[in-house]
C-alpha positions as CSV (number, residue, x, y, z in Angstrom):
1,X,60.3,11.3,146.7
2,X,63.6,9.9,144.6
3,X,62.8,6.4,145.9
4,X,59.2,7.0,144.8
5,X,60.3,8.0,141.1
6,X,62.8,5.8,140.5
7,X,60.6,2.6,141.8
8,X,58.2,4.2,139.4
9,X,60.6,4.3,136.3
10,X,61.5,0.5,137.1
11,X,58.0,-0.2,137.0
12,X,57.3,1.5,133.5
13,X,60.5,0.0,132.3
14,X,59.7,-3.7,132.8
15,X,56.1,-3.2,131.8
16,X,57.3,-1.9,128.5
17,X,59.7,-5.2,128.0
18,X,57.4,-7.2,129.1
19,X,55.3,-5.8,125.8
20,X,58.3,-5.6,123.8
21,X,59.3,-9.2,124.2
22,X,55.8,-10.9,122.6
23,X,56.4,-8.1,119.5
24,X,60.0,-9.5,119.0
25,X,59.0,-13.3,119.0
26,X,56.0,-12.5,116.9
27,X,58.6,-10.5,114.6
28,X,60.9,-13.7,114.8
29,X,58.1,-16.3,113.8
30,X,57.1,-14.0,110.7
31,X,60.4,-14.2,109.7
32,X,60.5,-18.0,109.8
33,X,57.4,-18.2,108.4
34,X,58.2,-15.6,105.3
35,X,61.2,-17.7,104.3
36,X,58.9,-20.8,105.2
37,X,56.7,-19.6,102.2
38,X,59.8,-18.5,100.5
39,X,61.1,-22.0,100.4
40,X,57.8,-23.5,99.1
41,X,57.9,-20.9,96.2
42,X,54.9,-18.7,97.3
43,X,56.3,-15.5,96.7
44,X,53.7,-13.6,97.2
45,X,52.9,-14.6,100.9
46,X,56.3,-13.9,101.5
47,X,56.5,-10.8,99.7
48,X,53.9,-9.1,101.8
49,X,55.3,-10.5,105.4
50,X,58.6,-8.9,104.3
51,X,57.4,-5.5,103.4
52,X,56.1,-5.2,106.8
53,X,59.1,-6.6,108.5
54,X,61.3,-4.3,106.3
55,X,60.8,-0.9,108.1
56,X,62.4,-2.4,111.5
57,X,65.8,-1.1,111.7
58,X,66.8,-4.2,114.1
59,X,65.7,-6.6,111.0
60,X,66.9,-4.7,108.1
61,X,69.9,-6.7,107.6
62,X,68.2,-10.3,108.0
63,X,64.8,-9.2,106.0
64,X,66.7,-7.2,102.8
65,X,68.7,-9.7,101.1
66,X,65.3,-12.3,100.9
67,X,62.7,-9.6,100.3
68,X,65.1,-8.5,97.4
69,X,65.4,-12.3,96.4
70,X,61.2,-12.7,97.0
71,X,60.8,-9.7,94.7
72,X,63.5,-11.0,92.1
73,X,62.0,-14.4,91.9
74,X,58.2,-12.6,91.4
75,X,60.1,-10.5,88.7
76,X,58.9,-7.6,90.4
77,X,61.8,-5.6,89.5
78,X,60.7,-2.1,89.8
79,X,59.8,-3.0,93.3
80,X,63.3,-4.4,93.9
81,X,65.0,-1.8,92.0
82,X,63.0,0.8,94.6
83,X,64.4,-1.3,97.4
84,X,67.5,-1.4,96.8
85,X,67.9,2.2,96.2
86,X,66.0,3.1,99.3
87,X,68.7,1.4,101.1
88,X,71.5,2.7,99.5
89,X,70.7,5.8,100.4
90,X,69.7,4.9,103.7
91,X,73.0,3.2,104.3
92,X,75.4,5.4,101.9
93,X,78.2,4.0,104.1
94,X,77.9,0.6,102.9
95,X,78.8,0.5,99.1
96,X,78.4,-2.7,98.7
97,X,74.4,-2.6,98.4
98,X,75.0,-0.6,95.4
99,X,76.0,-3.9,93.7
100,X,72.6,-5.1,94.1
101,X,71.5,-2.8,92.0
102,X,72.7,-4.2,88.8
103,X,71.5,-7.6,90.2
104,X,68.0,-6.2,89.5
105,X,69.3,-5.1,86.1
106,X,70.8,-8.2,85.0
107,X,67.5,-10.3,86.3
108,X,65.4,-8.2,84.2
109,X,67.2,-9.0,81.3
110,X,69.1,-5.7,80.8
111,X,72.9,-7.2,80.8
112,X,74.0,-3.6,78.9
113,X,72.4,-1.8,81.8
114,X,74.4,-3.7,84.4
115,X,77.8,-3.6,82.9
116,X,77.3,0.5,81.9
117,X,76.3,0.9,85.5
118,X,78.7,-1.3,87.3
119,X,81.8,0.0,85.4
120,X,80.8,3.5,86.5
121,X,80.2,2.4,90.1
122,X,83.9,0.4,89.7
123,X,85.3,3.7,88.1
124,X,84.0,6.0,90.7
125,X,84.8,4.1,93.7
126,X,86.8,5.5,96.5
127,X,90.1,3.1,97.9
128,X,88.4,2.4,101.2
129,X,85.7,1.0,99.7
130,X,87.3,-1.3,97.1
131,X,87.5,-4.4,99.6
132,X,83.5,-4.4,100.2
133,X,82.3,-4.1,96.9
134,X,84.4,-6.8,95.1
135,X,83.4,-9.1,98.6
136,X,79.8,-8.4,97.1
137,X,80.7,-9.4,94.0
138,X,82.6,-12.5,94.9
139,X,79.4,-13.3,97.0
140,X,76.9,-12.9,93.9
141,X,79.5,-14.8,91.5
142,X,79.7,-11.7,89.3
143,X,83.6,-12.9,89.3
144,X,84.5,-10.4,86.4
145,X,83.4,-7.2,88.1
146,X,85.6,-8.7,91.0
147,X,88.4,-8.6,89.5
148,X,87.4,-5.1,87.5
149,X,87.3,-4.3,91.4
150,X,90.2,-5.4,92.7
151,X,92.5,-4.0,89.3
152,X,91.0,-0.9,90.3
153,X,92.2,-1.0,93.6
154,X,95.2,-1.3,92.7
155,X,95.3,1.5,90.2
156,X,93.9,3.8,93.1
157,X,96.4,2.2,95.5
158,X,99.5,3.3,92.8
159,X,101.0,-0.2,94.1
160,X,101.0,-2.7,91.9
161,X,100.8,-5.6,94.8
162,X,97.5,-4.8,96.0
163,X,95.1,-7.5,95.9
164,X,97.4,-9.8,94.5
165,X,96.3,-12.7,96.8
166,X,92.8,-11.6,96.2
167,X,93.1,-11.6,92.5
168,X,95.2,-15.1,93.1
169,X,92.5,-16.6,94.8
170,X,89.6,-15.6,92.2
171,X,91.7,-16.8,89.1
172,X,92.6,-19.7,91.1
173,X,88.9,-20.8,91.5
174,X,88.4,-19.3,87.9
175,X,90.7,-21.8,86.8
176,X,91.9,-18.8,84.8
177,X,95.6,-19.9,84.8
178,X,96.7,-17.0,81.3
179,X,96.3,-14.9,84.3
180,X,97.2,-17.0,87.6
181,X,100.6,-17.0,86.2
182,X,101.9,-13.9,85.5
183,X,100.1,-12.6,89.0
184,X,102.1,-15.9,91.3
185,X,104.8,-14.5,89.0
186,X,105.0,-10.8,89.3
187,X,104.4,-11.8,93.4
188,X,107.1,-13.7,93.7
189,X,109.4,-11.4,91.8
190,X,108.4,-8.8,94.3
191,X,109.2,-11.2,98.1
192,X,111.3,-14.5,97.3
193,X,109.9,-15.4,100.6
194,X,106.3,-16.1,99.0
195,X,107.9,-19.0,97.0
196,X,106.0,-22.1,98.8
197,X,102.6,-20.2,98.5
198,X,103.3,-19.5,95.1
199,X,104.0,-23.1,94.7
200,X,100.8,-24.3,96.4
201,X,98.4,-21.8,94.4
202,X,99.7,-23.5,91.4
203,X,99.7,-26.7,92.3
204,X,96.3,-26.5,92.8
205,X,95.6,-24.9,90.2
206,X,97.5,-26.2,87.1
207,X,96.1,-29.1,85.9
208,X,96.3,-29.1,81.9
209,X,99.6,-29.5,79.7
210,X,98.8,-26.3,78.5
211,X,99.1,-24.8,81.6
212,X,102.3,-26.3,82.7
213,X,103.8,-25.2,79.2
214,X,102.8,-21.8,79.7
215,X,104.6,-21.0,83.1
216,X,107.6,-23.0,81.8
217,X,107.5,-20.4,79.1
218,X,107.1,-17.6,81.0
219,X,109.3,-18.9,83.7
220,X,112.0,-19.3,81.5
221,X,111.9,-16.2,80.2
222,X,111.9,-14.3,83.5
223,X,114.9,-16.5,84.3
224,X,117.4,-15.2,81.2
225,X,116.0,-11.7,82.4
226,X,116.5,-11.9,85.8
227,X,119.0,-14.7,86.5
228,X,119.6,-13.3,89.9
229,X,116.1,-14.2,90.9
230,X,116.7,-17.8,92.7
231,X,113.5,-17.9,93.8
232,X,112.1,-18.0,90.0
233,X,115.0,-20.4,89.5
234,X,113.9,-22.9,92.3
235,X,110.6,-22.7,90.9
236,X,111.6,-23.6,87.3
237,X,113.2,-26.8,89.7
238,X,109.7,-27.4,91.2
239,X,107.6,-27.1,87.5
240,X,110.2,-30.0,86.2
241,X,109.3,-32.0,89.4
242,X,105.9,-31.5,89.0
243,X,106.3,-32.7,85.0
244,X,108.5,-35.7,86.3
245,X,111.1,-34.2,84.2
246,X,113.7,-34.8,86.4
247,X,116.8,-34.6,84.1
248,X,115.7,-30.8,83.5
249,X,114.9,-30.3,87.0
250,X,118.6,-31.5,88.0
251,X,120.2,-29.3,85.4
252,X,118.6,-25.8,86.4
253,X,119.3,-27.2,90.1
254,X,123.0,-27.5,89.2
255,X,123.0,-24.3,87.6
256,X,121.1,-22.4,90.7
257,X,124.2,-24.1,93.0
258,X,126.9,-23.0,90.7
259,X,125.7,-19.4,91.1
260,X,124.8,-19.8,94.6
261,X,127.7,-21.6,96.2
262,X,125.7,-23.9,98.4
263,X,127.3,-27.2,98.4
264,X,125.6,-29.3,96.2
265,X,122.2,-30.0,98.8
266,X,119.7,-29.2,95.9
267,X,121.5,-31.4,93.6
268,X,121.7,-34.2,95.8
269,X,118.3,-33.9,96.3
270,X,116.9,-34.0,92.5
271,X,119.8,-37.1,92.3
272,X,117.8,-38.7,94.9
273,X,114.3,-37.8,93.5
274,X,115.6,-39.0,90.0
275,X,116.4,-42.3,91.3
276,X,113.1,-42.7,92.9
277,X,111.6,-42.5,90.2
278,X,113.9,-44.2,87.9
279,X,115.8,-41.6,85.7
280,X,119.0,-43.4,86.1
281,X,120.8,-40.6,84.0
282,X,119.7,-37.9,85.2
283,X,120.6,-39.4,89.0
284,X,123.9,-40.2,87.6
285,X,124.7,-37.0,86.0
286,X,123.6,-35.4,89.4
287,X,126.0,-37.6,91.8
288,X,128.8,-37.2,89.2
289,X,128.4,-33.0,89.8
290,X,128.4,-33.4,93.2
291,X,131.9,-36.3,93.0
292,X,133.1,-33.9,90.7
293,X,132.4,-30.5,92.7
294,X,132.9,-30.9,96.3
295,X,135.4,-33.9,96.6
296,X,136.0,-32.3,100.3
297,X,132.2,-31.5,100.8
298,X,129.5,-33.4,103.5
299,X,127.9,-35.1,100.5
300,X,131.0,-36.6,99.1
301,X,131.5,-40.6,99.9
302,X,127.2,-40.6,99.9
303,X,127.5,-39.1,96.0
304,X,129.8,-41.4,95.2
305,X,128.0,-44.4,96.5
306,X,125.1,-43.1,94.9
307,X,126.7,-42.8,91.6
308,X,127.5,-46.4,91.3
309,X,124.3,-47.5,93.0
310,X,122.4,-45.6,89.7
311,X,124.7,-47.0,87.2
312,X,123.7,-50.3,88.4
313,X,120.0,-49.6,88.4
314,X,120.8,-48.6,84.7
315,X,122.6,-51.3,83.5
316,X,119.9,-53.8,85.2
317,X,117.1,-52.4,83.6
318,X,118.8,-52.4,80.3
319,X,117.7,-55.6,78.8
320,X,119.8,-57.8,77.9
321,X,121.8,-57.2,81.2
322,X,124.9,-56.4,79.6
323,X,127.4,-59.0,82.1
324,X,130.7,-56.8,80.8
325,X,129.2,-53.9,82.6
326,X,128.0,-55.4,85.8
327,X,131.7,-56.6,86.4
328,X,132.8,-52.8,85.9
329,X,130.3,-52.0,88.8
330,X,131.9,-54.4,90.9
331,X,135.0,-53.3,90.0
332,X,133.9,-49.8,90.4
333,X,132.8,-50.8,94.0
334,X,135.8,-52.5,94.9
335,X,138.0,-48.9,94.4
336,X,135.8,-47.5,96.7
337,X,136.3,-49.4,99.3
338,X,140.3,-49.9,98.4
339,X,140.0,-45.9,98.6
340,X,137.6,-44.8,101.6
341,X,137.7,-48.1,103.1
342,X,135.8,-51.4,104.4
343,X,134.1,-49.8,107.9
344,X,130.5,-49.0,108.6
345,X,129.9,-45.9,106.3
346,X,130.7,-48.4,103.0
347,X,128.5,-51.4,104.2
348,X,126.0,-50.2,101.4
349,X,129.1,-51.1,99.0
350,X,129.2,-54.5,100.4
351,X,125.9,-55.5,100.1
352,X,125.8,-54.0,96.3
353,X,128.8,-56.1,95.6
354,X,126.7,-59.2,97.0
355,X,123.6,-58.4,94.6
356,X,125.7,-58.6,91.5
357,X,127.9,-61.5,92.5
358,X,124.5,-63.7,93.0
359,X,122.0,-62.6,90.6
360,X,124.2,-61.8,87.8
361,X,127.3,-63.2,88.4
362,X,125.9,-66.4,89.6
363,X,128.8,-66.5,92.7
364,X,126.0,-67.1,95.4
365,X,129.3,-68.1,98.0
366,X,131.3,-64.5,97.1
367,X,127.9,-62.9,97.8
368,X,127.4,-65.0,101.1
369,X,130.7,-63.7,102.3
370,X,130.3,-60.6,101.8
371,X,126.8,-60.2,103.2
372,X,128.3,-61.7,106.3
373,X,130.5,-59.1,106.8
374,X,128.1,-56.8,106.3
375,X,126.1,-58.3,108.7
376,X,129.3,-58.4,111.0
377,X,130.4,-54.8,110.6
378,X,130.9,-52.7,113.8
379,X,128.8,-49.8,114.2
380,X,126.7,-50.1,110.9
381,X,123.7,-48.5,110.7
382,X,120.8,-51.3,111.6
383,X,118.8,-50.4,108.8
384,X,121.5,-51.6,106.3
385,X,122.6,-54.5,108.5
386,X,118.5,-55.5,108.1
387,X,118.3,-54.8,104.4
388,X,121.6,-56.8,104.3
389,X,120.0,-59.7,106.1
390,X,117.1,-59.7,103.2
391,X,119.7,-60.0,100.6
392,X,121.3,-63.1,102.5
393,X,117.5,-64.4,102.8
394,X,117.1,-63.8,99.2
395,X,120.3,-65.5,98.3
396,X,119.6,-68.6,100.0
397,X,116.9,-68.8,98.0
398,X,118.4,-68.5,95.0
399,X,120.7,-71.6,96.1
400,X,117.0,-73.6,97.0
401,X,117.6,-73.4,100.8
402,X,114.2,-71.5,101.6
403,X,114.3,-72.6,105.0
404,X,117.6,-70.2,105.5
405,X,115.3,-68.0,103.6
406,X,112.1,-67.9,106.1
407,X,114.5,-67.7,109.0
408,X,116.3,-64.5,108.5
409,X,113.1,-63.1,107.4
410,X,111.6,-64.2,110.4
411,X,114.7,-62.8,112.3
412,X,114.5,-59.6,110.3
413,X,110.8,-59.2,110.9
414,X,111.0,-59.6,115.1
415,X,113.8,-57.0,115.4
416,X,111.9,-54.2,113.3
417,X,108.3,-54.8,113.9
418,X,105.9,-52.0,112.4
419,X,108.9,-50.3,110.2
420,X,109.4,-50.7,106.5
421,X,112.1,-52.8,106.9
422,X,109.5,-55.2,109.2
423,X,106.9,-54.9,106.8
424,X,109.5,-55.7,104.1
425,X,110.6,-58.8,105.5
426,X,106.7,-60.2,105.9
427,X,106.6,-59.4,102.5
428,X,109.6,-61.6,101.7
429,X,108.0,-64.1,103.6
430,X,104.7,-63.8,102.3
431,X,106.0,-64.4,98.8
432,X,108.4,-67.6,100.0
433,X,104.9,-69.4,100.8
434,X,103.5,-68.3,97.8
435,X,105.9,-69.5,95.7
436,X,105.7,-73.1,98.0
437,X,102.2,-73.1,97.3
438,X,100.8,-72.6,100.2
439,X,98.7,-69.6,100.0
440,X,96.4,-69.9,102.9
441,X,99.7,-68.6,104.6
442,X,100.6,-66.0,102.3
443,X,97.1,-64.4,102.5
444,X,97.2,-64.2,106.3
445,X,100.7,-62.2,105.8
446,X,99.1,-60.3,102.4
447,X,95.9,-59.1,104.4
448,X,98.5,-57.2,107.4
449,X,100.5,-56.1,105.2
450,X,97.5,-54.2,102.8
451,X,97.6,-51.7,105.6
452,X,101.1,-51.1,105.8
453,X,102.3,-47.5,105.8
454,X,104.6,-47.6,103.0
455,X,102.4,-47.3,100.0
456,X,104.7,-49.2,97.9
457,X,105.0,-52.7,100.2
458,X,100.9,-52.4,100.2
459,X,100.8,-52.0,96.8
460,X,102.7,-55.1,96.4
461,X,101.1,-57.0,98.8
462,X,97.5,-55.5,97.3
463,X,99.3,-57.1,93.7
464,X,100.3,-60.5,95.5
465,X,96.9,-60.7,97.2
466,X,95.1,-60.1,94.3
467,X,97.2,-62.4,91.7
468,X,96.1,-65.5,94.5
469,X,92.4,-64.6,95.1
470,X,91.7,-64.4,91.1
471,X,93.2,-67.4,90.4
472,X,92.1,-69.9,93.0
473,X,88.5,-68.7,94.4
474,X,86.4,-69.7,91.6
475,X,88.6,-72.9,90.9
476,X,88.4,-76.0,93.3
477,X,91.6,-77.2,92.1
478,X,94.4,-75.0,92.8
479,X,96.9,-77.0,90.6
480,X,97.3,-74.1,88.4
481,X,98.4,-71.5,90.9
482,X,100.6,-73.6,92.2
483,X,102.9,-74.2,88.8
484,X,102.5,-70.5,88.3
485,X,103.7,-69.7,91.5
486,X,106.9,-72.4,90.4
487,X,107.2,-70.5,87.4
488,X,107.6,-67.7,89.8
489,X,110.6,-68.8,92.2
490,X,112.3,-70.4,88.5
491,X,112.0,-66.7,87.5
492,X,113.6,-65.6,90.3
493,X,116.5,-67.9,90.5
494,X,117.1,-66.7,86.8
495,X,116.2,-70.0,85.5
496,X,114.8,-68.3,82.2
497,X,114.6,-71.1,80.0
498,X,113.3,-73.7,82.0
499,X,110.4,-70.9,83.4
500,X,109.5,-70.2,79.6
501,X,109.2,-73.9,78.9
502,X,106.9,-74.3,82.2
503,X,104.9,-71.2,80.9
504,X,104.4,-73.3,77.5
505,X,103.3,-76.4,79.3
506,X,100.6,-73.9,81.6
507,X,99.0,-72.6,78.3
508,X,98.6,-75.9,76.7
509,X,97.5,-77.9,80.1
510,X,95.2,-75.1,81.4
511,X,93.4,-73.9,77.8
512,X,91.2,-70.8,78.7
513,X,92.3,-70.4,82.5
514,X,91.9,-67.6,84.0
515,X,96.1,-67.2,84.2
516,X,96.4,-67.0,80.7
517,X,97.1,-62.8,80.7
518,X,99.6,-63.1,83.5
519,X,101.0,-66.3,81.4
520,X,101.5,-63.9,78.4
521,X,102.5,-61.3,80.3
522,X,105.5,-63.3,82.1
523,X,106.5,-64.4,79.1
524,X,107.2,-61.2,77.5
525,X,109.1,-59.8,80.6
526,X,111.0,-62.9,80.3
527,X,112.0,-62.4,76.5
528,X,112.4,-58.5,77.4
529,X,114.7,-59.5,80.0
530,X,116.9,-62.2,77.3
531,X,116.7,-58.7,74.4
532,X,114.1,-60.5,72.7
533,X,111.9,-57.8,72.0
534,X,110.0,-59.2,68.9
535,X,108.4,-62.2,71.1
536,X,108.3,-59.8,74.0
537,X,106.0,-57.6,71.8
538,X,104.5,-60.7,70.3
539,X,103.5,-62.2,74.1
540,X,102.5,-58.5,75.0
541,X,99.9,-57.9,71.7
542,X,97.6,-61.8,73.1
543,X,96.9,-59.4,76.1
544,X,95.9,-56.8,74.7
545,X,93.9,-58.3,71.8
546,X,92.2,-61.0,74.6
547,X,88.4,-60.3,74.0
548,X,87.6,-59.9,78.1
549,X,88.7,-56.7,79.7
550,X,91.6,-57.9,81.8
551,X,93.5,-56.2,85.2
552,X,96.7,-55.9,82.8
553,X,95.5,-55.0,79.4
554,X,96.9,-51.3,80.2
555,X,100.1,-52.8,81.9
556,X,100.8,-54.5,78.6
557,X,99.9,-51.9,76.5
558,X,102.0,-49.5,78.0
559,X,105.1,-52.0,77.8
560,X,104.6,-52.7,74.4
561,X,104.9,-48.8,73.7
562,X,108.0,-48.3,75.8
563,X,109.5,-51.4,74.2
564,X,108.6,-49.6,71.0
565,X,110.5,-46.4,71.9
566,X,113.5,-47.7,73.9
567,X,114.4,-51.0,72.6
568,X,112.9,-51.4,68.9
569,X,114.0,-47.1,68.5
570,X,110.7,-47.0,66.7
571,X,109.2,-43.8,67.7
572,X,106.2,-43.6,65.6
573,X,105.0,-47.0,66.8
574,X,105.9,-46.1,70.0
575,X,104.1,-42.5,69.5
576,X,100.7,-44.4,68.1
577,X,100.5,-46.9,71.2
578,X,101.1,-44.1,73.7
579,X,97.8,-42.3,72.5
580,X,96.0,-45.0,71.9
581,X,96.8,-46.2,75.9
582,X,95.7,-42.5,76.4
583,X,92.4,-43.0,74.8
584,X,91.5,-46.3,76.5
585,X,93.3,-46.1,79.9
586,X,93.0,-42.7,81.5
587,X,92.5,-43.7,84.6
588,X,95.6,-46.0,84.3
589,X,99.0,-45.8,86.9
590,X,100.9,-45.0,84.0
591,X,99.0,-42.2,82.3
592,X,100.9,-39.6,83.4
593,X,104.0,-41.2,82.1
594,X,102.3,-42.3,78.6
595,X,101.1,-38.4,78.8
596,X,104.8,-37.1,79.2
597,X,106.4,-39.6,76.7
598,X,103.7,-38.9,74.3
599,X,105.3,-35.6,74.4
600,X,108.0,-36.5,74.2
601,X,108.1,-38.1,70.7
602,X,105.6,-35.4,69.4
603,X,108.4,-32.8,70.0
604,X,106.2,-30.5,73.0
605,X,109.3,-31.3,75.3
606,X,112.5,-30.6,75.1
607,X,115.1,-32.3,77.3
């Protein structure tokens, strides 16, 4: 009898799946085909299919949010005002329908309504549900009553972190940054250990001057409050990196290791990031600290190779190179090594030396020698003994022996294939054929070397490639590129007068070429370079004023206003040329350092 009924239950159980399952796909195809009609904008059709579909429980949750869209779009509000209050009291446990509800308000045009009603639902709302319902609002882009929400929250909570990365993340995409900052603020004054999210909310969100002023100013303040705060110290650091202020951004490091004891790293660090990007002073003022500081520290002989290296940088991109000073570094070079010694941790010193002694100093054979023992040092590191190499290569150039040249770069490229260094010495060599004329060779090196992964040697090979292609492809005769590229290698031996004359003799052989710009534009480095800057200026202003829109106009342009500000000491000039270049060239390299020294001279930063 069991075996009887329970064969008999099986039976009436498959027959009623086997009646259930056409049901579901018929259920299934008028859903496609309500959103089908939905899609084509006939609202009615797919009103009616979801009003039937509606009162299956197993549907609800794929059927309500179109059917309320179908009736929205029909403005058939009463209808979607019923709906959506039939469900929330069908589903009281879900709050978050009861945003929909001043959905329907603010499609019917009753935007008092919806706020009245949606500030009582905030005000009313239990802590549970607080998550949910500012989740709905996020999803509708009612972004206000979000954050309404998620204050609330917190106010409920009694803790005034909740929802902080919530309320981050909606200012963030808000772009709201008068209220980012004091919340990445007010979190990272609660857990130091936040510091590098803080760092990446804001770096994604800042993107004004504005904005970076204001969480300088409210950094700073929080700083003289709460100076025992390092984290709000390190991010003062990271705002002044960020504004390639890097003198600033070395002077609150300094101050953050004085209080903290921690043996100079940060402020090696900003020395090093100052240098890369060329704020010599602020480099040299950071080596000298650490010299100064820690004469028994890790960081000690590096700093004080590091201080002279910046000093040079400085003195050779102050124009005219001041020959008096260049002996001091050498001098300054040679204590060194009289006081830490000539072994493999003051190679670096050596090849320095070598530098000035050839290309300023013109004493190519002191330079030789000392490269060679360089070269020669036991246990150097092979990196300098490569860069060292270069030098030599470069040196025999300067003496008109590029075959020495070709060979160490050659030598220098087959012992550090697909490094920087390797990559350096192609470009070495890519640049000796160039300047020999023969540029079918210097493209085949050029065109590897435009994927190189240091940005910078692609760049210049992009720069190289470029100068050759837009100079000879259109022109049968390649006569002009090769006295340009002469020009070039005088240039580089410091034969200044004799490359200015050549660059005289281009402009009146080659009237109209399509050199002329970089013509001008040699010229003027070459009287920057003497401390002429009237005829620099004067070279600088044909580019710009050159009725075709050239590759260089902004390059010149932008010189012309730092000539302006560092050379002539003529601010206003200097101030005028900066905004015009930010007018015409926003898309330019150097617009966010025309932006800062703009600035500058208009008084918004002070150093």
């Amino acid at each position: 009898m069991l075996v009887k009924s329970y064969y008999t239950y099986t039976i009436l159980l498959t027959l009623l799946l086997l009646c259930a399952a056409p049901v579901a796909r018929a259920q299934t195809q008028d859903l496609a085909l309500a959103r089908e009609y939905f899609s084509k904008g006939d609202y009615s059709k797919a009103e009616a299919i979801y009003g039937k579909l509606i009162a299956d429980s197993r549907l609800f949750s794929e059927v309500y949010p179109d059917y309320l869209r179908t009736l929205l779009a029909q403005r058939n509000y009463k209808e979607a005002e019923k709906l959506v209050k039939k469900t929330m009291k069908r589903y009281p446990d879900i709050p978050a329908y009861a945003v929909d509800l001043g959905r329907v308000y603010l499609a019917a045009g009753d935007k008092d309504g919806a706020d009245k009603y949606y500030n009582k639902l905030i005000g009313q709302l239990k802590p549970e549900a607080v998550i949910s319902v500012a989740s709905a609002f996020m999803e509708n882009e009612l972004f206000d009553y979000a954050e309404k929400t998620y204050l609330q929250g917190r106010q409920l909570s009694k803790d005034p972190q909740e929802n902080t990365h919530s309320l981050i993340a909606l200012y963030m995409f808000q772009h709201k940054s008068e209220r980012l900052i004091p919340e990445v603020l007010n979190l990272l004054a609660q857990d130091e250990q936040e510091l590098g999210y803080v760092q990446n909310m804001l770096q994604n969100a800042l993107t004004e001057d504005k904005d970076f002023d204001a969480l300088e100013k409210e950094l700073l303040l929080r700083v003289q409050q709460n100076p025992d705060q390092l984290a709000m110290s390190e991010l003062l650091v990271w705002l002044y990196i960020q504004r390639r202020d890097f003198y600033s951004a070395m002077l609150q490091a300094r101050a953050i290791d004085k209080r903290t004891h921690s043996g100079g790293v940060r402020v090696m660090e900003l020395g090093a990031i100052s240098a890369r990007n060329n704020d010599y002073q602020g480099a040299i003022e950071a080596f000298e600290y650490i010299v100064k500081e820690y004469p028994d520290g890790p960081y000690y002989l590096i700093a004080r190779q590091r201080l002279i290296n910046a000093r040079e940088e400085q003195v050779q991109h102050a124009f005219p190179v001041d020959l008096q000073k260049v002996r001091s570094l050498v001098a300054d070079y040679e204590k060194l090594l009289a006081d830490v010694g000539r072994n493999d941790q003051t190679v670096e010193a050596l090849q320095h030396m070598a530098g000035l002694y050839a290309f300023y100093l013109d004493d190519k054979d002191k330079a030789i020698a000392l490269l060679q023992e360089a070269i020669n040092m036991p246990r150097a590191n092979p990196a300098v003994v490569a860069d060292s190499k270069l030098t030599l290569g470069d040196i025999y150039l300067l003496k008109g022996e590029p075959w020495e040249s070709t060979l160490l770069y050659a030598q220098v490229e087959k012992a550090n294939k697909d490094t920087p260094i390797g990559y350096e010495a192609k470009l070495r060599n890519a640049r000796l054929s160039y300047y020999k004329g023969d540029f079918e060779l210097a493209q085949a090196h050029l065109d590897i070397l435009k994927l190189a992964t240091s940005r910078e040697i692609a760049n210049d090979a992009m720069d190289l490639s470029l100068l050759i292609t837009d100079n000879t492809g259109l022109d049968t005769s390649t006569a002009a590129m090769q006295d340009y590229a002469a020009i070039d290698l005088l240039i580089f031996q410091n034969k200044l007068p004799e490359a200015l004359t050549a660059l005289d003799k281009m402009l009146q052989q080659y009237p109209g070429h399509s050199l002329t710009d970089e013509i001008y534009f040699q010229k003027a480095k070459i009287y920057e370079r003497e401390g002429n800057f009237e005829q620099a200026i004067a070279n600088l202003q044909k580019i710009v004023s050159l009725p075709q829109s050239d590759i260089l106009s902004d390059d010149a342009l932008y010189k012309m206003a730092y000539i302006y500000e560092n050379n002539l000491k003529d601010p206003e000039k200097a101030k005028e040329l900066y905004n015009q270049f930010l007018i015409k060239y926003q898309g330019s390299v150097y617009a966010a350092e025309a932006r800062k020294r703009f600035r500058k001279l208009r008084g918004d930063v002070v150093n």
